[in-house]
N, C-alpha and C positions, 0 to 999 in steps of 0.2 A: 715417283718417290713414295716411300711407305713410312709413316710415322709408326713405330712401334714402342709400349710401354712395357720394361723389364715386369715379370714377375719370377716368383720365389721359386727358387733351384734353378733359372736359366742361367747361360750363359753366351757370349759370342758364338761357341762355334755353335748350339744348338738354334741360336736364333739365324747365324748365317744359312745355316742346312735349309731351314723353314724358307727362307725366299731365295736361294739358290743364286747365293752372294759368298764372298769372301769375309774372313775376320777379319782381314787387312784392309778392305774397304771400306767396312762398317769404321772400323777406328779411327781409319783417315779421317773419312766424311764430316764424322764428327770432332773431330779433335779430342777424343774421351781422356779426361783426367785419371778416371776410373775401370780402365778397361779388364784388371781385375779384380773388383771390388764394385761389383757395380749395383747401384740402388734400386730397392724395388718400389716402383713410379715414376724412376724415370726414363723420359723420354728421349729415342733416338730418331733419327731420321734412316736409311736402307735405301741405299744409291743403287737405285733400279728403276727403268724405262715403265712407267704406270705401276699400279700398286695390285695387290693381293688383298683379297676379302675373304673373310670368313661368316660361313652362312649362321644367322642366327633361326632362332626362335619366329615363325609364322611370316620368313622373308620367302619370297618365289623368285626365281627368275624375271618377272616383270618388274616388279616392286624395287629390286636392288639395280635393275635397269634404269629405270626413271630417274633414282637418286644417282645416280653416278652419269646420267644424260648421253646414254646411247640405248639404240633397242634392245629388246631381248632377242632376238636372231641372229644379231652382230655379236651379243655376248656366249650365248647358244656355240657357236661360228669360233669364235675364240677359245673358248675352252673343250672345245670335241665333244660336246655334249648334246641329247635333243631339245630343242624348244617347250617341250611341254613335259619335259622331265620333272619328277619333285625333288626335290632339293636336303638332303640329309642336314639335320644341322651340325655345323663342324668343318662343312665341304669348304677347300679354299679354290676360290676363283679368282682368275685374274681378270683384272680389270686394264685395258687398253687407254695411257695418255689421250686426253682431248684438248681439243684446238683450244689455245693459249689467246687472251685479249692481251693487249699493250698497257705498261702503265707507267708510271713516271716514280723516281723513287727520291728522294734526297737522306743526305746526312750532313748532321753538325758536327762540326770537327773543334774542340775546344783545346786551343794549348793556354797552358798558366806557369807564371812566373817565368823569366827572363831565357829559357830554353824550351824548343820542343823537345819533349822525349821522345826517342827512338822508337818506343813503343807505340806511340801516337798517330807517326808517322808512315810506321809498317801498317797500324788499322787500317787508315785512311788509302793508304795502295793494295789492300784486300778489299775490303770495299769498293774501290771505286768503279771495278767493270760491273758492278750491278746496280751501279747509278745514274741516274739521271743531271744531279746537280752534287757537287760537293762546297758544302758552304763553313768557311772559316770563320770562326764566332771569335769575336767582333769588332767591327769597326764603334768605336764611342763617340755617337758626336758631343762638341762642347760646348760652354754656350754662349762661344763667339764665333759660332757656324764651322770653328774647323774638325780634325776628325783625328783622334787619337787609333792609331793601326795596329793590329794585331801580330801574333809575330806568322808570316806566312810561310815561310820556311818553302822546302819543296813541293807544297798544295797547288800551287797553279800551274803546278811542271806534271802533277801523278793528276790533274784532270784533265789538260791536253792532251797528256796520253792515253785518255782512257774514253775520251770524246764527252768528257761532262760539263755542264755549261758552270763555270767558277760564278759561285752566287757572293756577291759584295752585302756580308750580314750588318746591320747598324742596329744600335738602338740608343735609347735614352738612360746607360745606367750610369750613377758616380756615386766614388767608393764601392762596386759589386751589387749595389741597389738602383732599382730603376726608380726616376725623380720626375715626378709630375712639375717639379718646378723647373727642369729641366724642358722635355718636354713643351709645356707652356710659352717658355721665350722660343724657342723651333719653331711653333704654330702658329705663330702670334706679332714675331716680329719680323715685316717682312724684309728689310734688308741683312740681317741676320739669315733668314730662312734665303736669301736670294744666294749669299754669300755659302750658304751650306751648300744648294743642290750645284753650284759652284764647283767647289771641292770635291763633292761625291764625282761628279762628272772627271774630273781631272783624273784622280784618283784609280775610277773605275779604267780607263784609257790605261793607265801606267801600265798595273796589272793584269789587265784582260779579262775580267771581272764583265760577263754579260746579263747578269738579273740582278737588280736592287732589290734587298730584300728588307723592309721595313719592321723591325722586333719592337715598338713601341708599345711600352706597358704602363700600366698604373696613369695611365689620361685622365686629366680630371674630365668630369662629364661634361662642367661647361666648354670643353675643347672637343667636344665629341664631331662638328661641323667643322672647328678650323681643322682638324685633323683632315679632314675628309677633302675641304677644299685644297691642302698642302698635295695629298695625293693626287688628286687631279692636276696639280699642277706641276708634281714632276713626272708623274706619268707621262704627259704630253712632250717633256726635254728627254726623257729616256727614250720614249718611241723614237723620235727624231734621230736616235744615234743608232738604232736598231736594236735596243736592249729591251728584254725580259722588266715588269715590277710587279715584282709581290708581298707579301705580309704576312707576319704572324698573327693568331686572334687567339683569346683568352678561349676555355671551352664553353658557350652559352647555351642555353636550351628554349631563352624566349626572347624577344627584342626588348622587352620591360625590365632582365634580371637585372635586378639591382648588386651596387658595390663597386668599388674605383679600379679591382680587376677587369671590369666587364662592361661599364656605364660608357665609358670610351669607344669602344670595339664596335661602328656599324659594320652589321655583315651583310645588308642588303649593298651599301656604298662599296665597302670593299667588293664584295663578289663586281661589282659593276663596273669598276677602276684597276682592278688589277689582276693581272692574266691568270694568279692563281694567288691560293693561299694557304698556308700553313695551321692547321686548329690543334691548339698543345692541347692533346685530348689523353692527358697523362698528369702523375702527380694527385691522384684521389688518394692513393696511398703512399704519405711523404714522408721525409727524414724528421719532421719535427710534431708529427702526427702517432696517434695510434696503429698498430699493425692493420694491412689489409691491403688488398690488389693494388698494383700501383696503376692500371690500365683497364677496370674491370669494364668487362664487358658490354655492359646494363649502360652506364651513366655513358660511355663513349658512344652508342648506338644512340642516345636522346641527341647527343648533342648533334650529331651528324644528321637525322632525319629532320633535326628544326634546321641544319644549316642549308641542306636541299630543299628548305620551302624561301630562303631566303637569297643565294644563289644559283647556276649550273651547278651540278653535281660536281662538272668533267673541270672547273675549278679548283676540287678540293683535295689536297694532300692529309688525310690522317696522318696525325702525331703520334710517335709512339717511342714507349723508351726502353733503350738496352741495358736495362737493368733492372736492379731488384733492390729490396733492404734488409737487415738483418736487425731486428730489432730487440733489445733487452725487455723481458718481462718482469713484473708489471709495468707497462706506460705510465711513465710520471713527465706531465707538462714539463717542457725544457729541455728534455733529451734529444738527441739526435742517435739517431738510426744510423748505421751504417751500409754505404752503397755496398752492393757484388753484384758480379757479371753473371749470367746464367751460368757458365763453367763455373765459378768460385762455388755456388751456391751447392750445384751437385757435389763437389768436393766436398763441404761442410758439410753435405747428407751422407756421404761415404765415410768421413772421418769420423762422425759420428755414429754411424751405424744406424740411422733413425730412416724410417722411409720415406717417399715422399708423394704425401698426398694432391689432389687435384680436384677442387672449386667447380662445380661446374656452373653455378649461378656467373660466379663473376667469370669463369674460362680460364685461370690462373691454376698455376704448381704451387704448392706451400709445403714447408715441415717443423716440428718445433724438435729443437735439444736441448740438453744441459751441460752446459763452457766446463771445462777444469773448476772454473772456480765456484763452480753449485750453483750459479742464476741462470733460467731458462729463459731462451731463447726462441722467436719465431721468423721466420722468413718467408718472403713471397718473391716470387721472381717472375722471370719468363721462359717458356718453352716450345718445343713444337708446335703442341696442341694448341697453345694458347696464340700466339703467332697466326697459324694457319687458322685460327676462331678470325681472326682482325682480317688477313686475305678475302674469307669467306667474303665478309661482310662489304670489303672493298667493292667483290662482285656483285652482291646484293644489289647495292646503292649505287651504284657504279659511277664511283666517285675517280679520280684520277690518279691517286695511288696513295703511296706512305712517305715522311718525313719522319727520321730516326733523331734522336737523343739520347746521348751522342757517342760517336765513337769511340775507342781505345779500352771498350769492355768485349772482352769475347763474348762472342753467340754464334757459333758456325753453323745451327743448324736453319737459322734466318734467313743467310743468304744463299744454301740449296733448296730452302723451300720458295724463295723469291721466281727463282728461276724454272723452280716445278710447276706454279701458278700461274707465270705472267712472259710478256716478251719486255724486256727492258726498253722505253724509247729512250735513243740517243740524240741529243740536240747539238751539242758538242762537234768542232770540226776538226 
């Protein structure tokens, strides 16, 4: 697979020529909103078996070996060229697909208000051959231990079929907020907490729901241990049924970081209790915040290298979100942002005509315009490049894969890069 960035005066068919592909492919592939009108910066993906390099500036034939992890003989080999040839800059080489590691993927699937939308429901059966888990956000617990359910629609019918283990999401919100005083009665009182893992168990049977998956947030600190002792103790009823338990975790970067997001959350305990877990290592750049990356680079790579001194790696699912903001300038406290999908986003850079730039401290696409009605505009989203920056890193650290937030925004080039990267494991029967 070849990520390629438009620049000024191409077009489809001359980028198709260049890697000896179809217009018709490249469109698909991507789903391009823009395919004549297309922005300069952005990013495509080019559905072709290993990719194409072009030689730069003091690159050798070894050098571009090493980084792409095969010999230079093999690549020598590959492209009809000799070994000890110099290398013009400009020359395209093909670089030959390499052996793929396994990783595990999840996505939340959120429906609201008294129907799913149609829309929701076709993400979610796009997605799911390239999942691991498909998890329906959420089940509420209350707090008289029972469990307000989500609407599940066809979800546990499109993960059967598609072999993904249906994850039973819970947390502690009420009214759309999550309640430490919530919360507190769960951890704290245990025929309550007896009568809940109860319920969850009943529950999970009905539907076929095989990993618990714990989203408790906002814990006060002094529950930081009942928390911990509750896991352990439905860990132990869930094994016994043969079920999967896992967790969500705030993003942290020390065992000390202080604040009622994160004073809750052990991630030595969790890593040790439960088979994996989820780190929302997204939302640095939010709907009610100033512009900037929603996933940058920098801050999600702290959080992850403190979380591998504190669990396995082969634990930990990166969070990551399908989506982007569009944000009114100047930031005034109280505003909200509005979300778009990476598709939406290119559209507003085509409709505009503005191009679109690329971060590379944070690994993000950004571009600003100005509305009809004369106030500028900035947006940051997600893209190829930036995507396949989070893959990389996956391999780096070689942590167990990704957990997406959440579906029913398009990003087609996500999950041909998933499969460019990785071998999906399927746990699902």
């Amino acid at each position: 697979m070849q990520i390629h960035v438009i620049k000024s005066n191409e077009s489809l068919t001359t980028i198709a020529r260049t890697y000896h592909t179809t217009v018709k492919d490249i469109t698909e592939a991507n789903e391009l909103p823009n395919p004549n009108n297309l922005v300069i910066g952005q990013s495509i993906v080019i559905p072709i078996i290993g990719h194409f390099y072009f030689v730069q500036q003091g690159d050798s034939l070894y050098s571009i070996a090493r980084r792409v992890g095969i010999s230079y003989q093999e690549l020598a080999k590959v492209n009809q060229i000799q070994a000890n040839q110099p290398l013009n800059v400009g020359t395209r080489l093909y670089i030959p697909a390499t052996k793929k590691r396994n990783a595990e993927f999840n996505a939340y699937v959120e429906p609201r208000g008294n129907t799913v939308a149609p829309v929701l429901e076709n993400s979610a059966r796009e997605a799911a051959p390239y999942l691991t888990y498909l998890a329906p956000f959420s089940f509420q617990a209350l707090r008289d231990g029972t469990l307000k359910e989500p609407l599940l629609n066809n979800f546990p019918a499109i993960a059967k079929a598609n072999r993904n283990v249906l994850m039973m999401v819970i947390n502690n919100q009420e009214n759309d907020q999550f309640s430490d005083e919530l919360g507190r009665i769960l951890l704290n009182d245990i025929a309550i907490q007896d009568k809940f893992i109860n319920n969850i168990v009943a529950t999970a049977k009905k539907y076929g729901f095989r990993d618990i998956h714990f989203d408790f947030e906002f814990i006060r600190p002094a529950d930081r241990e009942a928390y911990n002792r509750f896991l352990r103790k439905a860990k132990q009823r869930f094994k016994s049924e043969g079920w999967l338990m896992s967790t969500a975790l705030a993003p942290k970067t020390s065992a000390t970081q202080k604040g009622k997001w994160y004073e809750g959350h052990d991630y030595k305990a969790h890593g040790e209790i439960s088979d994996f877990v989820v780190i929302m290592t997204y939302e640095w750049g939010y709907s009610g915040g100033p512009a900037m990356a929603v996933s940058p680079i920098d801050p999600v790579r702290k959080v992850l290298e403190y979380a591998i001194t504190e669990m396995p790696s082969t634990k930990i699912l990166m969070g990551q979100n399908l989506y982007g903001y569009d944000w009114t300038l100047p930031f005034v406290q109280g505003t909200v942002a509005k979300a778009v999908s990476p598709q939406q986003a290119i559209q507003l850079a085509a409709t505009h005509n503005v191009p679109i730039q690329y971060d590379t401290k944070s690994q993000a696409p950004y571009f600003k315009y100005t509305a009809a009605d004369g106030k500028q505009h900035e947006v940051w989203f997600e893209d190829a490049r930036s995507i396949q920056a989070k893959f990389n890193l996956i391999n780096e650290l070689n942590i167990r894969g990704m957990s997406y937030w959440k579906l029913g925004l398009a990003f087609p080039q996500n999950w041909l890069l998933i499969v460019d990267n990785f071998n999906v494991t399927k746990r699902g029967t």
